[in-house]
Biotite code that builds the C-alpha atoms (Angstrom):
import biotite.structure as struc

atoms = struc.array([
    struc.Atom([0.000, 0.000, 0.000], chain_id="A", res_id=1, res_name="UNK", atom_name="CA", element="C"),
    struc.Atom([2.680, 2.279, -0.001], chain_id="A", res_id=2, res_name="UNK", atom_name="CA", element="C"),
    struc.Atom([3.164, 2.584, -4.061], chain_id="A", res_id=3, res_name="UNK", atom_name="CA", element="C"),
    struc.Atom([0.121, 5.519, -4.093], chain_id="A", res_id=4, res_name="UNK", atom_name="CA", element="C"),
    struc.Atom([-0.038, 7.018, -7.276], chain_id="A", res_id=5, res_name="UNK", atom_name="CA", element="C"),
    struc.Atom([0.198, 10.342, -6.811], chain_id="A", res_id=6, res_name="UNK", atom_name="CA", element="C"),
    struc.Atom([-3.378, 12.262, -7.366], chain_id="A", res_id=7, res_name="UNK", atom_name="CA", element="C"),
    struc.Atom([-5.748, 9.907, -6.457], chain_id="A", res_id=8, res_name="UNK", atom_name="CA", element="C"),
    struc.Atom([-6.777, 11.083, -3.877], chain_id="A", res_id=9, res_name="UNK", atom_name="CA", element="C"),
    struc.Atom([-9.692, 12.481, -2.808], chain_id="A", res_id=10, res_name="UNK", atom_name="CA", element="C"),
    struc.Atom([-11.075, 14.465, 0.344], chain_id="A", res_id=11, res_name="UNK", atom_name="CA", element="C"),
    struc.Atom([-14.457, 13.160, 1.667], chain_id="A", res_id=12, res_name="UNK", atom_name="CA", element="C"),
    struc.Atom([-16.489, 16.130, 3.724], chain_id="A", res_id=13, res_name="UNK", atom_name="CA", element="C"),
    struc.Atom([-16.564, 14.837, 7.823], chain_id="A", res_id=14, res_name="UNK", atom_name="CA", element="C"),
    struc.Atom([-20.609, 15.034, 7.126], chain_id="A", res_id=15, res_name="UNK", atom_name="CA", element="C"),
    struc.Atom([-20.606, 11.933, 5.119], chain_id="A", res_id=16, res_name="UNK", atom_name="CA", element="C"),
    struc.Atom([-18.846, 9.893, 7.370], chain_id="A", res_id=17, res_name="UNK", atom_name="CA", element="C"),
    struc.Atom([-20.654, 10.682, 11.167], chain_id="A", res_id=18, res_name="UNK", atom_name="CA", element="C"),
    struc.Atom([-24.162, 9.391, 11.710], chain_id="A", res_id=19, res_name="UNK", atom_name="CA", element="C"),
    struc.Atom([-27.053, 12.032, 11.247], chain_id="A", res_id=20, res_name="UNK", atom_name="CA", element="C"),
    struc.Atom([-27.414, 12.912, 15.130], chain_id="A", res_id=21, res_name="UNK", atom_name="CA", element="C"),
    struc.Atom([-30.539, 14.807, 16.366], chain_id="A", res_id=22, res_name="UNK", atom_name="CA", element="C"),
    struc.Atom([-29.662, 16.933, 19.733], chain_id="A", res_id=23, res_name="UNK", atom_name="CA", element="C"),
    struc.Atom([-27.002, 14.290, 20.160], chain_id="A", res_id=24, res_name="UNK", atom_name="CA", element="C"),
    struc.Atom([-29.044, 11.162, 20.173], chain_id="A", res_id=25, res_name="UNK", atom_name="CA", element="C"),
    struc.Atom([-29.435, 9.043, 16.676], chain_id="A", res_id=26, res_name="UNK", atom_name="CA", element="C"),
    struc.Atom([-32.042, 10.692, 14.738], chain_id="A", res_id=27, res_name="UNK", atom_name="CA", element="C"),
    struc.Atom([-34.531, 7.480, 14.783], chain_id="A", res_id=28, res_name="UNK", atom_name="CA", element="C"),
    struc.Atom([-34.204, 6.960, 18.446], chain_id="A", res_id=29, res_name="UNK", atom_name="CA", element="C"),
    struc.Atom([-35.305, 10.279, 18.791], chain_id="A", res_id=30, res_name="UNK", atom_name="CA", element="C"),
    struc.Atom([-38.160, 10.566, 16.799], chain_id="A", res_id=31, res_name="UNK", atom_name="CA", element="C"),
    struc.Atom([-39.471, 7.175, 17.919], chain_id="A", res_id=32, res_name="UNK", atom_name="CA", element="C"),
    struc.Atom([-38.899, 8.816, 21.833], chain_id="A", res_id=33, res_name="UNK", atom_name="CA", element="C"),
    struc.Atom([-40.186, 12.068, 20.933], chain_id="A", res_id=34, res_name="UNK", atom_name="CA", element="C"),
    struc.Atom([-43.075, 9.990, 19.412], chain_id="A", res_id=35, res_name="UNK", atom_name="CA", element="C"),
    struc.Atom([-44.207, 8.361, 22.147], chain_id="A", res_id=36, res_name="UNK", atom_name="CA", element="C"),
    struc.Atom([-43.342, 10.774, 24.731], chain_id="A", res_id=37, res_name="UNK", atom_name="CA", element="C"),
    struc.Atom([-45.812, 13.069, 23.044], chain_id="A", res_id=38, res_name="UNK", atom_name="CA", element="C"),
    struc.Atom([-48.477, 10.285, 22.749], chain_id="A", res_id=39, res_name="UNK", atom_name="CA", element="C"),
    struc.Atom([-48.679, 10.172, 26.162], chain_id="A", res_id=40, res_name="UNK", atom_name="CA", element="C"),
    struc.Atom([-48.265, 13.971, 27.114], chain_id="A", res_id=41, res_name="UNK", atom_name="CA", element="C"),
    struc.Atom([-50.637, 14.617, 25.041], chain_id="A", res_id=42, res_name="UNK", atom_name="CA", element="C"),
    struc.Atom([-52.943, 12.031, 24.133], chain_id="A", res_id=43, res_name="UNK", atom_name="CA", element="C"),
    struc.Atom([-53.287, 10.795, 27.199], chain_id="A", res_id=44, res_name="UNK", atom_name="CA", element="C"),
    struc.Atom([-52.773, 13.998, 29.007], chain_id="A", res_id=45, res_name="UNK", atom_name="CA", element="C"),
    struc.Atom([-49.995, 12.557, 31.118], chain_id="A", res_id=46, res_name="UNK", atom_name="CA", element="C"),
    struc.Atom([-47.855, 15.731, 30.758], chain_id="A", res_id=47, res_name="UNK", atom_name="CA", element="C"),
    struc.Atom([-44.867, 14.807, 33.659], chain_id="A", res_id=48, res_name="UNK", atom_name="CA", element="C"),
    struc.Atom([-44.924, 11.263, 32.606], chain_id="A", res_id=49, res_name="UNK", atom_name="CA", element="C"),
    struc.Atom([-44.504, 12.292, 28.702], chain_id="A", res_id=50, res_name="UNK", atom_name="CA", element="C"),
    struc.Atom([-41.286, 15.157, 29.827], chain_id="A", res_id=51, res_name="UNK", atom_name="CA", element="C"),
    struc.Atom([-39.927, 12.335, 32.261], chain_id="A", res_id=52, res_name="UNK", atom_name="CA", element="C"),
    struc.Atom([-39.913, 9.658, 29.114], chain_id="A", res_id=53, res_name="UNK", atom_name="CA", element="C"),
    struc.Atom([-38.151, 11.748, 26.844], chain_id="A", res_id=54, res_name="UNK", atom_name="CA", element="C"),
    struc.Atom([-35.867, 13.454, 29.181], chain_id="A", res_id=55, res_name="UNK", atom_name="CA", element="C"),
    struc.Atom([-34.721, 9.846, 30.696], chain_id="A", res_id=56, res_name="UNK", atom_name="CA", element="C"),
    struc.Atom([-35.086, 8.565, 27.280], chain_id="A", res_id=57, res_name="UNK", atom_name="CA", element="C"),
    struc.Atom([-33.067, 11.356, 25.341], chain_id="A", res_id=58, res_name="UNK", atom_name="CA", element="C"),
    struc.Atom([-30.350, 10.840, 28.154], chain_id="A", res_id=59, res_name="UNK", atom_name="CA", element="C"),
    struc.Atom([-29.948, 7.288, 27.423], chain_id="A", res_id=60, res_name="UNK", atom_name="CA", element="C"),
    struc.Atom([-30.036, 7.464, 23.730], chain_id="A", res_id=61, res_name="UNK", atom_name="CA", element="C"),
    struc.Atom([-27.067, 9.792, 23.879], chain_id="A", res_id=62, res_name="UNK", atom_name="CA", element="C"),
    struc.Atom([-25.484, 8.362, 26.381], chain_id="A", res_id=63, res_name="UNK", atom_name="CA", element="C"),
    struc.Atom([-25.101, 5.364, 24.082], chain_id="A", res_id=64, res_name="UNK", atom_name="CA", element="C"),
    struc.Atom([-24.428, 7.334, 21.044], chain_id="A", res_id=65, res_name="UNK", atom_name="CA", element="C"),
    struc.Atom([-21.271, 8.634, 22.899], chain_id="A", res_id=66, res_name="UNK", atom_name="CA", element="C"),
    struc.Atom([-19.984, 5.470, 23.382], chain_id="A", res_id=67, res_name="UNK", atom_name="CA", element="C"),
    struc.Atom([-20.932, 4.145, 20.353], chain_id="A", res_id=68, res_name="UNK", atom_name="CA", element="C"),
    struc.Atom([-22.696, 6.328, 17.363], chain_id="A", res_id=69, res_name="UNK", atom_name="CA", element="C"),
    struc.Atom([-24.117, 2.822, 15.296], chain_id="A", res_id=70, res_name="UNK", atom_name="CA", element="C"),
    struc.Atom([-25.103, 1.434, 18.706], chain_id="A", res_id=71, res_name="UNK", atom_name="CA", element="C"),
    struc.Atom([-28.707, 1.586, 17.199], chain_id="A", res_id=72, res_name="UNK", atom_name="CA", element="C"),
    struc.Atom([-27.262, -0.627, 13.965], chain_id="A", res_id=73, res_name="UNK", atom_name="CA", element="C"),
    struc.Atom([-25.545, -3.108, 16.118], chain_id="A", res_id=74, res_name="UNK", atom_name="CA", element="C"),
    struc.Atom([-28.755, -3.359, 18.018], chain_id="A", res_id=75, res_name="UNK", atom_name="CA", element="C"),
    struc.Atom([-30.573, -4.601, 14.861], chain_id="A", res_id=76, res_name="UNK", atom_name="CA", element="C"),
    struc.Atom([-28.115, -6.712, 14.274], chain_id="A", res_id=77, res_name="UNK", atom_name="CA", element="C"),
    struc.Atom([-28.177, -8.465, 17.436], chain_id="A", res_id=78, res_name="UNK", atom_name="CA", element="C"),
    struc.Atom([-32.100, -8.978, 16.986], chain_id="A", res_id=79, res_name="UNK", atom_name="CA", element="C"),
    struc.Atom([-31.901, -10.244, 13.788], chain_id="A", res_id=80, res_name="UNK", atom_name="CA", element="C"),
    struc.Atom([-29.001, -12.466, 14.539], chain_id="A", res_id=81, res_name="UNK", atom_name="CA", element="C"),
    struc.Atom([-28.655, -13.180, 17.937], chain_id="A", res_id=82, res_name="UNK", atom_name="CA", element="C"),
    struc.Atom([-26.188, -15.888, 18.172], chain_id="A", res_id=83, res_name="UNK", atom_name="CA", element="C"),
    struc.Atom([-23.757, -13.964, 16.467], chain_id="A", res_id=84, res_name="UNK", atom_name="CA", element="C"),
    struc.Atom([-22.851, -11.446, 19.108], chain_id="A", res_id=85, res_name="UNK", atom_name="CA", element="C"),
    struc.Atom([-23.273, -13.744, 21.534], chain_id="A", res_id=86, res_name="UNK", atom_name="CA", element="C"),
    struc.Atom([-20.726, -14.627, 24.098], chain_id="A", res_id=87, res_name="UNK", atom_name="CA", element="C"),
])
């Protein structure tokens, strides 16, 4: 790998490379959390339940993200395999 030919290379914007975040948390995670904590703030007029849900749930979405930003794809992963990450 060291015989590069000079000129091929090429630079690639950071953007395409990091997962889309939303407020820090992986933008599914918090749509689906924002989802439901509005379902039940609103629909069921549970308003400190529905800010508690998406505040703890926010947390721990970005929590994870830190650690890992694909956490979400290696989840999917594991569900759909399960033996494969298995110990």
């Amino acid at each position: 790998m060291d015989d590069l030919v000079p000129g091929f290379t090429a630079p690639v914007h950071r953007a395409l490379t990091e997962p889309i975040l939303l407020g820090g948390a992986p933008r599914s995670v918090a749509i689906l959390n924002g989802t439901l904590a509005a379902a039940l703030g609103l629909g069921l007029r549970l308003w400190l339940v529905g800010i508690a849900l998406w505040a703890i749930g926010h947390l721990a979405a970005v929590w994870a993200a830190r650690r890992d930003p694909l956490f979400v794809e290696v989840v999917r992963r594991h569900l759909r395999i399960p033996a494969h990450l298995g110990i």
